[in-house]
C-alpha positions as CSV (number, residue, x, y, z in Angstrom):
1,X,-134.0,128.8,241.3
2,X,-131.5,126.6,243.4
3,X,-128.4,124.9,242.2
4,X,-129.0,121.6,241.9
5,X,-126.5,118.8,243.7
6,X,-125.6,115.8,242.7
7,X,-125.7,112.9,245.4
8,X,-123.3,110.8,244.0
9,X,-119.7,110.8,243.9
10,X,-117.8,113.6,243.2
11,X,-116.0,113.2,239.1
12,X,-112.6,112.1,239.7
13,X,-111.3,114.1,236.6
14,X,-111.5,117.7,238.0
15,X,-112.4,120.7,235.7
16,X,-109.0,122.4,234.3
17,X,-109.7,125.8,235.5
18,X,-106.7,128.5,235.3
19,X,-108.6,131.7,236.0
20,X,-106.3,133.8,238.6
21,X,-105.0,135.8,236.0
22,X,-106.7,136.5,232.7
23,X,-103.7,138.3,231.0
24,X,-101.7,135.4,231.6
25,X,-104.1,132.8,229.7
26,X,-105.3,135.1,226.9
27,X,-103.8,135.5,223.2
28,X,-104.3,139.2,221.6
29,X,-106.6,138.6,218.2
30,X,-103.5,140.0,216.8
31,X,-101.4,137.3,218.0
32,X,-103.6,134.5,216.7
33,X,-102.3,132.5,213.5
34,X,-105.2,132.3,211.1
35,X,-104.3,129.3,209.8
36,X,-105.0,127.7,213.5
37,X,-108.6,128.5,212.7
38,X,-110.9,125.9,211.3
39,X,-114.5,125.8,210.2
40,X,-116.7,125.4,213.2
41,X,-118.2,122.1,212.5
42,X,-119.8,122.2,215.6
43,X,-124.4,121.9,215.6
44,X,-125.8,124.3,218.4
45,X,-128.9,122.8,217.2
46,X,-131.4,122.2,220.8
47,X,-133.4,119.2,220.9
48,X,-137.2,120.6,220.5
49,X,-138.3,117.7,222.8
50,X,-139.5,120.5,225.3
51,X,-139.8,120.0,228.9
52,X,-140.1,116.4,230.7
53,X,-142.2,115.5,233.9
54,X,-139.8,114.9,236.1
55,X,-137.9,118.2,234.6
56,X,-141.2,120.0,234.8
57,X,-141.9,119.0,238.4
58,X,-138.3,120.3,239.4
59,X,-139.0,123.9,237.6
60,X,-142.9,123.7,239.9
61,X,-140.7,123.1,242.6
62,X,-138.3,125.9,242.2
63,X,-141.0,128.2,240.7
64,X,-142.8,128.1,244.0
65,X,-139.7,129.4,245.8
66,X,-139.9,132.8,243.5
67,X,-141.8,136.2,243.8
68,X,-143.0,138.1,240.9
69,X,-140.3,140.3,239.8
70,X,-138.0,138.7,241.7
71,X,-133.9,139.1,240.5
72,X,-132.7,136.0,238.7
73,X,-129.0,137.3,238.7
74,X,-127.6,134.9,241.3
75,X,-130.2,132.1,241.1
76,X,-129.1,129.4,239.4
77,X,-130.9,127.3,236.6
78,X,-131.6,123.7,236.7
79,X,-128.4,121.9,234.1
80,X,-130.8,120.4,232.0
81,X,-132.2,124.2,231.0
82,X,-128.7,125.1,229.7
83,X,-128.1,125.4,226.3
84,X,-124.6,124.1,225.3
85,X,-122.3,127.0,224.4
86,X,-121.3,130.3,226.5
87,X,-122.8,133.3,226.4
88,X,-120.1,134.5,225.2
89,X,-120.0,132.3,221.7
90,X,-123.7,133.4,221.0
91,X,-122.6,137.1,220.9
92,X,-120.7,136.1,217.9
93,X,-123.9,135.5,216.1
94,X,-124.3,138.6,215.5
95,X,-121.7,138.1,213.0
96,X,-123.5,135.2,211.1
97,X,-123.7,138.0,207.9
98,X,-120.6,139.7,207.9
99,X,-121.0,140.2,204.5
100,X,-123.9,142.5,205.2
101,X,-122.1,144.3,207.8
102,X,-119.1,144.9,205.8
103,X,-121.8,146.5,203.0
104,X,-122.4,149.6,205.8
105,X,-119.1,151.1,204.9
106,X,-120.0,150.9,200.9
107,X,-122.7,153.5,201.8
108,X,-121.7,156.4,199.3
109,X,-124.3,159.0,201.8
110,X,-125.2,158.7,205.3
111,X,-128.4,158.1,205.0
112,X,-127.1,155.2,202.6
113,X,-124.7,154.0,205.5
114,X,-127.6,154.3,208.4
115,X,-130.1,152.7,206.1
116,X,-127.5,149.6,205.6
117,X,-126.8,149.5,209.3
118,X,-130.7,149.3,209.8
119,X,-130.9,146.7,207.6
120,X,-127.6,144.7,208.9
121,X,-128.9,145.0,212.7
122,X,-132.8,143.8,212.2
123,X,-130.9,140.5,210.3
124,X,-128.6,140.1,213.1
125,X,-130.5,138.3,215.6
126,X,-132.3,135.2,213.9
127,X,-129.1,133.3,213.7
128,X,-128.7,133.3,217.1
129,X,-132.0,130.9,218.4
130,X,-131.1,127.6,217.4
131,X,-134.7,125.7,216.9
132,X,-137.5,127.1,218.3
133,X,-137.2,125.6,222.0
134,X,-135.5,128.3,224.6
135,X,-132.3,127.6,226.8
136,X,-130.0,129.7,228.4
137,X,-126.5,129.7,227.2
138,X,-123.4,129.9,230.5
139,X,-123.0,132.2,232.2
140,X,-119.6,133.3,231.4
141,X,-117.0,133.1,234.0
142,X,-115.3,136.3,235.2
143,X,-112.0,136.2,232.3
144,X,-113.6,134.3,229.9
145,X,-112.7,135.0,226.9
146,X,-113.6,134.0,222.8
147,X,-112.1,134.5,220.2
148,X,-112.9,133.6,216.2
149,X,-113.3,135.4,212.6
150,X,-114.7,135.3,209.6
151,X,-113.7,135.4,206.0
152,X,-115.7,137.4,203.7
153,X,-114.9,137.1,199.9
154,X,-114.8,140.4,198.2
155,X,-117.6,139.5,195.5
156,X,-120.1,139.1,198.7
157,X,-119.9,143.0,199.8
158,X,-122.2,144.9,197.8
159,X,-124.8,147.7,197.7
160,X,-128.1,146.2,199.5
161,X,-130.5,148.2,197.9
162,X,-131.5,147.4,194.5
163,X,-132.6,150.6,192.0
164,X,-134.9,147.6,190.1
165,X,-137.4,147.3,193.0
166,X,-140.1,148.9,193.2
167,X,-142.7,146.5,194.5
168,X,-143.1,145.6,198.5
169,X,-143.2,141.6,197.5
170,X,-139.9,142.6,195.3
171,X,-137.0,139.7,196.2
172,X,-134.1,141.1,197.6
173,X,-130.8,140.9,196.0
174,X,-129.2,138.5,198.2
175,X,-127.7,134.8,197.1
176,X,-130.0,132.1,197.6
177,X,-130.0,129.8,201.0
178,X,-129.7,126.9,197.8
179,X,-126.5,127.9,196.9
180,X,-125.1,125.4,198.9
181,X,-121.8,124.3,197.1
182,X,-121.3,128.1,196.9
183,X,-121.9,128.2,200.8
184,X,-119.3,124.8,201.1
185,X,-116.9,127.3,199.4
186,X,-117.0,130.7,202.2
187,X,-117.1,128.0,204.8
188,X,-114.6,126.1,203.8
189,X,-111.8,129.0,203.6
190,X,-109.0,128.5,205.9
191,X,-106.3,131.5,206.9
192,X,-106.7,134.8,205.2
193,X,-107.1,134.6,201.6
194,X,-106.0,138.0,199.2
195,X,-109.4,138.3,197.7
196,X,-111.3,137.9,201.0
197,X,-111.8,140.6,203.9
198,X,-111.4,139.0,207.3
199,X,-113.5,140.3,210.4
200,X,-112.2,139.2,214.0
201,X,-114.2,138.8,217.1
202,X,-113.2,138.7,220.8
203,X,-115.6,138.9,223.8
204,X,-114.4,139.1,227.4
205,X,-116.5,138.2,231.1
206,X,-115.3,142.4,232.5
207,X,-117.3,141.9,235.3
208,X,-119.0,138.8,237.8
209,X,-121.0,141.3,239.8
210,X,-123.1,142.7,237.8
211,X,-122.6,140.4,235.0
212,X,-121.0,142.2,232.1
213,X,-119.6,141.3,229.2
214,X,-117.8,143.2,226.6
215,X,-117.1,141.9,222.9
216,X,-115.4,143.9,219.8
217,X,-115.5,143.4,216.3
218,X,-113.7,144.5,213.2
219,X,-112.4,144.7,210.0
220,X,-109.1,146.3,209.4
221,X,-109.0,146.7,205.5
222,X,-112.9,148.2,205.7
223,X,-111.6,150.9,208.8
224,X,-114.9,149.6,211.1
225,X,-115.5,148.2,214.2
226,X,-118.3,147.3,216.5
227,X,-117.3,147.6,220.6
228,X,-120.4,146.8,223.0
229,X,-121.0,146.0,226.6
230,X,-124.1,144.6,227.9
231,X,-125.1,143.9,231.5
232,X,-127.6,141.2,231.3
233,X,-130.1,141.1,234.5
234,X,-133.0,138.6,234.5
235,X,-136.4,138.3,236.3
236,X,-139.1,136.4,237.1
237,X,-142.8,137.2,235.7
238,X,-144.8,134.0,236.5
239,X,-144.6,131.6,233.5
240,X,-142.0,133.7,232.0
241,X,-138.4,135.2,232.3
242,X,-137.4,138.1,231.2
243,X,-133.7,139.5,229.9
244,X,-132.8,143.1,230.1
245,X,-129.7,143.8,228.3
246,X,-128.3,146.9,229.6
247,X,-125.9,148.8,227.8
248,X,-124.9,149.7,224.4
249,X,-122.6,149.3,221.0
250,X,-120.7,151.7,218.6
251,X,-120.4,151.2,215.6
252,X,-117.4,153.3,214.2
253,X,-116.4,154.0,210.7
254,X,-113.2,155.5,210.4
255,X,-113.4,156.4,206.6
256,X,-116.2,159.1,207.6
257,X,-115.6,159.3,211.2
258,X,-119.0,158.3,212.0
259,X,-119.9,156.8,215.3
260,X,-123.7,155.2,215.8
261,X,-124.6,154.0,218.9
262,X,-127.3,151.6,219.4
263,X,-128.4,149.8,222.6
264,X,-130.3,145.9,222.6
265,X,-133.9,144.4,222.7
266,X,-134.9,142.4,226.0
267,X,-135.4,138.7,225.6
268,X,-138.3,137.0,227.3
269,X,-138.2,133.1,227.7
270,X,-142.0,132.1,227.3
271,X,-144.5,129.4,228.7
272,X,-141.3,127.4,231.0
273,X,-143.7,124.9,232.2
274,X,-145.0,123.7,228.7
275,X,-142.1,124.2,225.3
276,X,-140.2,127.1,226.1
277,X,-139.9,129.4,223.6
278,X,-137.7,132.8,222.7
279,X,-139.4,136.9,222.0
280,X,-138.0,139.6,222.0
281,X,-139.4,142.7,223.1
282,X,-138.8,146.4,223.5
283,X,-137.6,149.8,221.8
284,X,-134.5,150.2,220.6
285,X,-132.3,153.6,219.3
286,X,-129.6,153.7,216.8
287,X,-128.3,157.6,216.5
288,X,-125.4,159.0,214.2
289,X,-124.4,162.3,216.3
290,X,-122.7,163.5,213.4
291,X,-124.9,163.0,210.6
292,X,-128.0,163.6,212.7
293,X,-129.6,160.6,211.7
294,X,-131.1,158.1,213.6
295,X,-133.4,155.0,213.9
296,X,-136.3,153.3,216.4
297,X,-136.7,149.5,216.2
298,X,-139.5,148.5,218.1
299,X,-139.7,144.2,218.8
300,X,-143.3,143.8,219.5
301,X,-144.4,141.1,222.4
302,X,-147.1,139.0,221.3
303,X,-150.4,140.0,222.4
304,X,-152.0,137.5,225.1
305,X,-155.2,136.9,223.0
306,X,-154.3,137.1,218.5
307,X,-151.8,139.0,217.4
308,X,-148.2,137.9,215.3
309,X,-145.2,136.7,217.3
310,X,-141.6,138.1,216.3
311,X,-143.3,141.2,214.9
312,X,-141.2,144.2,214.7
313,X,-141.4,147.6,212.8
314,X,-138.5,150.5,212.4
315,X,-138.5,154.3,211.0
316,X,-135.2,155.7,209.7
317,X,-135.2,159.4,209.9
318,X,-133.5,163.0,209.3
319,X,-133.5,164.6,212.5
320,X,-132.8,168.2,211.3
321,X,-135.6,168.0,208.7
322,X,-137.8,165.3,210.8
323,X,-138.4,163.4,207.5
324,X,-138.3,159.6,207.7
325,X,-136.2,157.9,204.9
326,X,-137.2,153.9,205.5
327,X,-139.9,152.6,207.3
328,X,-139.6,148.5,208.1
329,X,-142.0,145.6,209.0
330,X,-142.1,141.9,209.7
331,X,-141.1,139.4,211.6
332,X,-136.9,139.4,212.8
333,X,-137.1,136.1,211.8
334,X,-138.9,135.7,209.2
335,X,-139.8,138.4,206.5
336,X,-138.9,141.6,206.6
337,X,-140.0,144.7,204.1
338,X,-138.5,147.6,203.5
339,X,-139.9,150.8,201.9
340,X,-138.2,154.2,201.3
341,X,-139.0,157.4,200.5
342,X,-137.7,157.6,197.0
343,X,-140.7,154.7,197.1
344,X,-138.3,152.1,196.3
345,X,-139.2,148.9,198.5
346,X,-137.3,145.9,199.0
347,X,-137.5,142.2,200.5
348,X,-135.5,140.4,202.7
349,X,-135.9,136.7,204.1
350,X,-133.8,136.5,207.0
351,X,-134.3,132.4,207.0
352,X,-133.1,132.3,203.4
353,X,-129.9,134.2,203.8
354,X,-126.4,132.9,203.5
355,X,-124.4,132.1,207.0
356,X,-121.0,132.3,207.2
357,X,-120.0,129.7,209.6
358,X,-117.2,131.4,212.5
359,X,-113.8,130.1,212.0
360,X,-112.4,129.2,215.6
361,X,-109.3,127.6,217.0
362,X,-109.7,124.2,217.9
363,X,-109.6,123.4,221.8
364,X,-106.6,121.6,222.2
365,X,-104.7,125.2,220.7
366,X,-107.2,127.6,222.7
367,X,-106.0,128.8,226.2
368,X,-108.0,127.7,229.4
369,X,-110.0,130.2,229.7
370,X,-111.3,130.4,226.3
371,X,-114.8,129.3,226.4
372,X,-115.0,126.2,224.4
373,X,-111.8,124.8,226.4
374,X,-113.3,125.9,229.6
375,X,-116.8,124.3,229.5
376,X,-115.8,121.7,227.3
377,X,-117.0,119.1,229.8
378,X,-119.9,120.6,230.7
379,X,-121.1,120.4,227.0
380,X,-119.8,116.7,226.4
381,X,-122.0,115.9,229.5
382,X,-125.0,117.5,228.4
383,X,-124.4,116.4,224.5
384,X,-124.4,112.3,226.6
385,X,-127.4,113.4,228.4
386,X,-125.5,113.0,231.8
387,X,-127.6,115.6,233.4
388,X,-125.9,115.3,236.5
389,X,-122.2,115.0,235.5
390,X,-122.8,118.1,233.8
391,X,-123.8,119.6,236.7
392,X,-121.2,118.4,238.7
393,X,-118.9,120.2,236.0
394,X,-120.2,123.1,235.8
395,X,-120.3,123.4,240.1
396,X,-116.5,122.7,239.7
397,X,-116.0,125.6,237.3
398,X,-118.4,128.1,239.7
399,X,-116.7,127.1,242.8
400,X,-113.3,127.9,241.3
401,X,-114.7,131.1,240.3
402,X,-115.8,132.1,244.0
403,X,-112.4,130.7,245.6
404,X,-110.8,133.3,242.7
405,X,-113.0,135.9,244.6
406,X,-112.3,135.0,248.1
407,X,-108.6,135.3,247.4
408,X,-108.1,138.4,245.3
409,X,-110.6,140.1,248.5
410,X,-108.1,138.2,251.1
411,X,-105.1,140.3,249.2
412,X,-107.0,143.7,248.2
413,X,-106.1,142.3,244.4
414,X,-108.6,144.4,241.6
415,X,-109.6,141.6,239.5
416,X,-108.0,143.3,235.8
417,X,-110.0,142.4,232.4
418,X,-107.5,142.0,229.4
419,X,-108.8,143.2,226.1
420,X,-111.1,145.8,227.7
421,X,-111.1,148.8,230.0
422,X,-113.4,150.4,232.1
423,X,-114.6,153.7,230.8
424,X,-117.3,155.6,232.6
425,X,-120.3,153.3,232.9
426,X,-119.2,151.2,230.1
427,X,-116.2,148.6,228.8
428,X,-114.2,149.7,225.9
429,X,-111.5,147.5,224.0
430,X,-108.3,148.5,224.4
431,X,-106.9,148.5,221.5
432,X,-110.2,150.3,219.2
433,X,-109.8,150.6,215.7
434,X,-110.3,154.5,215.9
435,X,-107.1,154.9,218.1
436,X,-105.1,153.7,214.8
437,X,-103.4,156.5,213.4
């Protein structure tokens, strides 16, 4: 698809862009004051309008230009297909149950702790599709960075599994999406309080070409953290486009020096002519070296004639003794059952589960090339509908970007990441929890 142009004239207030050196614009999470960071108050919510006719006849148009399995990497989308937030920012919604995360480490066995990570990962991705209509987030320019937390009271982080249940349509022991003056309370926390754990995130563009981003999470006072890279590359399948997200995350728990690596689902935008809507799709491994556990979640496609959409199934198992220890179905956004072999079984909505709203550093204290301050007027012109201001915005920040290139190639200058490293085929952050002594 072809970046689209705008004929009229060009915005007189250009784009603050200060991206020549990322170590020079970017805080350490360890550096940021928490009592900078607010509530996001902010709705990602996507208008469900799908697409118009003059939209739809610039997608026919551009459509015609592609071959079947044709790299999407450096063609760029129409503005009006963009969702408003960075790439970056929706990595953090992995994070929108922290208090389910946190509950991993509480594991008294590893199958426990493997079982919990199961369960926190197959809950992890629902928060992330805002409505039902797909978009694509920015691409994240190359030293981009984000940065936020949450805070987790203590009376949240507790054992997932629940002795009591012993029926498949048993509720799980979670709060209740009603809860809302409860939910007013986590949300509206500010700093870091003594009877709440705090998690920090940060996520970093490592690399323009390929596209790779790196992001890192953790919890000091718990002793775990989550580091991940992920290479997204698209393609086009006819009325689709597919997502491969290449690469993988550790999750490390210092406590039992357990490391469990686990790689992502692909992410297929669906009918782009009509409403465009979100599946995922794929097999997916998490594997404990050291405990010689390990997991296979498999995100089943919808069929093209019947068939569920959003389906997906799991199996925990020993690998020593090839027994499996939880078996899961449903929908990873919707309902999801869990049965183990004691014959316990166990319940989990994912859409009536408590988010915890990111705490984040309002733009006027974030550093240029954080991501809200860096497309901030790209989202203000897509939140006014000024499709092509936007765009005119967004070409400012992408031109910048290649001149950035141009000049670090004219002077031989390695472009250097700042809260990651390259290590192998992957990105690791510099500073990992496990290298705390």
């Amino acid at each position: 698809m072809l970046a689209m142009k705008s004929n009229k004239t060009p915005i007189s207030s250009v784009v603050e862009c200060k991206l020549s050196k990322g170590q020079q614009n970017s805080s350490s999470p360890d550096s940021l004051d928490p009592n900078e960071e607010k509530t996001d108050t902010e709705d990602n919510d996507e208008e469900e309008l799908g697409v118009l006719d003059e939209q739809r006849s610039i997608i026919r148009h551009l459509l015609s230009q592609l071959k079947l399995g044709m790299d999407l990497t450096k063609v760029v989308l129409p503005t009006f297909l963009l969702e408003k937030r960075s790439l970056l920012e929706m990595y953090a919604n992995f994070m929108a149950h922290p208090d389910i995360f946190l509950s991993i480490a509480t594991g008294s066995t590893s199958e426990e702790r493997i079982v919990r990570f199961v369960e926190y990962y197959l809950t992890a991705f629902h928060e992330g599709r805002k409505g039902t209509v797909a978009k694509k987030p920015y691409n994240p320019i190359l030293g981009e960075t984000f940065h936020c937390s949450w805070c987790v009271p203590r009376d949240r982080v507790r054992a997932l599994r629940s002795t009591s249940c012993t029926s498949p349509k048993s509720a799980a022991r979670f709060p209740s999406a009603k809860s809302n003056s409860s939910q007013r309370e986590v949300d509206g926390l500010s700093g870091l309080k003594s009877d709440c754990y705090q998690v920090r995130f940060v996520a970093e563009q490592v690399s323009h070409h390929p596209p790779v981003s790196g992001f890192y999470y953790e919890c000091k006072e718990k002793r775990m953290c989550v580091n991940t890279h992920v290479w997204t590359k698209s393609k086009f399948m006819g009325m689709s486009v597919g997502v491969s997200m290449v690469g993988e995350g550790v999750l490390h728990l210092s406590e039992h020096d357990e490391d469990y690596v686990f790689t992502l689902p692909c992410a297929y935008a669906r009918s782009i002519l009509a409403v465009p809507w979100v599946e995922l799709g794929g097999k997916v491994t998490i594997s404990c070296a050291k405990t010689g556990y390990s997991a296979t979640v498999t995100f089943h496609t919808k069929p093209f004639y019947g068939g569920k959409v959003h389906r997906v199934t799991a199996e925990v198992k020993q690998n020593q003794t090839g027994s499996i220890v939880c078996k899961v179905q449903g929908e990873w956004n919707g309902v999801l059952e869990f049965t183990y072999s004691n014959g316990e079984s166990k319940v989990i909505d994912t859409s009536k589960l408590p988010v915890f709203k990111k705490k984040i550093r309002p733009i006027e204290k974030q550093k240029p090339n954080e991501s809200r301050h860096l497309w901030q007027h790209v989202t203000a012109s897509l939140r006014a509908g000024k499709i092509d201001e936007a765009a005119e915005h967004k070409h400012i920040l992408e031109e910048k970007q290649r001149s950035d290139c141009k000049q670090r190639a004219a002077t031989r200058a390695p472009w250097a990441p700042t809260f990651f490293i390259k290590e192998g085929e992957g990105w690791v952050y510099q500073k990992p929890l496990w290298n705390v002594h």
